[in-house]
C-alpha positions in Angstrom: -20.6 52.8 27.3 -23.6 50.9 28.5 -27.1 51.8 28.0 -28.9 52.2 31.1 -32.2 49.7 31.7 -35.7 51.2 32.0 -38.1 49.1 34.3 -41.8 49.0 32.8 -44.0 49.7 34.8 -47.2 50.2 32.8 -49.5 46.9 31.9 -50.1 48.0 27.9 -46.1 47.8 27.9 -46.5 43.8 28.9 -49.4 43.7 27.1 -47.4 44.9 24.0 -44.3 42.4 24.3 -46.8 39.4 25.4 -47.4 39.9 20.8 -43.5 40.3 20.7 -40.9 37.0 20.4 -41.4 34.4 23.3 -38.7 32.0 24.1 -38.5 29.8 26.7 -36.7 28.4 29.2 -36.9 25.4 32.0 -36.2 29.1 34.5 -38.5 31.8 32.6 -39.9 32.8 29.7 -38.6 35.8 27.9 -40.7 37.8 25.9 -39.3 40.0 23.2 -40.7 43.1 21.1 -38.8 45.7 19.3 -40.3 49.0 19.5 -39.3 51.0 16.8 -39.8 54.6 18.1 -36.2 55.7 17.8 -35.7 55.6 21.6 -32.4 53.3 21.9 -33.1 52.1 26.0 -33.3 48.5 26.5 -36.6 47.9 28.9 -37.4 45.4 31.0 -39.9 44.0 33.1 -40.6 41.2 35.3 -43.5 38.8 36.3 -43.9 36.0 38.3 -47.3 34.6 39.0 -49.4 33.2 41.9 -49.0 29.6 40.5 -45.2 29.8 41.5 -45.9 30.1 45.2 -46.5 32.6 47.9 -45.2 36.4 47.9 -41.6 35.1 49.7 -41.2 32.9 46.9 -41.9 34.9 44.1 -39.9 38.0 45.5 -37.6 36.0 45.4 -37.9 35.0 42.2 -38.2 38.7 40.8 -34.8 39.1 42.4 -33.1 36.5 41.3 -34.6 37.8 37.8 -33.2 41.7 38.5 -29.5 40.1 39.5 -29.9 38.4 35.7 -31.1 41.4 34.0 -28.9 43.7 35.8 -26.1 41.6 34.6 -27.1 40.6 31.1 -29.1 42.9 29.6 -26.6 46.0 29.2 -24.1 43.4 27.2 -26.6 41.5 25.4 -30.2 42.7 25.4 -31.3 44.8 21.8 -31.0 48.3 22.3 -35.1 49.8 21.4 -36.6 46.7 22.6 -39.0 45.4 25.4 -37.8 42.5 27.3 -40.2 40.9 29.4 -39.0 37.9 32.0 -41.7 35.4 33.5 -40.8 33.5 35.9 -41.3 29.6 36.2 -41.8 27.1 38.5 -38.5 25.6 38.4 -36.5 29.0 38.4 -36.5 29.0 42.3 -35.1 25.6 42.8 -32.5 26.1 39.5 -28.8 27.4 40.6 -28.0 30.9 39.6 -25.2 30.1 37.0 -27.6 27.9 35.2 -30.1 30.9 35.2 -27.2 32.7 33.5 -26.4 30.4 31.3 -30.3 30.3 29.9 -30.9 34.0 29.6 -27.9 34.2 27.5 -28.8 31.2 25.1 -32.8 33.2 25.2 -31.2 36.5 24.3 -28.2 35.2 21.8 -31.5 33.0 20.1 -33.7 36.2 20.0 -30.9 37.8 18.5 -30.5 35.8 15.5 -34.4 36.6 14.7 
């Protein structure tokens, strides 16, 4: 059975898993931090920033960022961990599969650490 993801929502969580793991991709950054209080959810939050373009484009982005997370995270995000996706300026114009294809390299290379 998969774990269900937990949105943050609060800025100390981001704050918190901006001193976690950072890898990054041509698409997004993904930022990393185990948590260690025994609670086994995978979080996740998102941001994309005013430097990527107006609030259609990075809406978009956050979507296209949900669809990913939604997908990968329950098979290969760490269980008690804080995952935090940034989006980049060439995430918008990058095809979906290739998205895909990154977040799983980010999460398999986070892994390994």
């Amino acid at each position: 059975m998969t774990q269900g993801l937990v949105t943050l929502r609060k800025r100390a969580d981001f704050l918190a898993a901006n001193r976690g793991r950072r890898i990054a991709m041509p698409g997004f950054v993904l930022q990393l931090r185990r948590r260690d209080d025994g609670d086994p959810a995978i979080r996740v939050g998102f941001t994309v920033t005013k430097k990527i373009g107006n609030a259609v484009v990075r809406n978009r982005m956050k979507r296209r960022l949900r669809a990913l997370a939604r997908e990968l995270l329950p098979v290969r995000g760490q269980p008690g961990a804080d995952h935090v996706l940034i989006g980049r300026s060439g995430g918008i114009e990058r095809d979906f599969a290739t998205l895909r294809d990154e977040l799983t390299r980010a999460l398999d290379k986070a892994a390994k650490c």
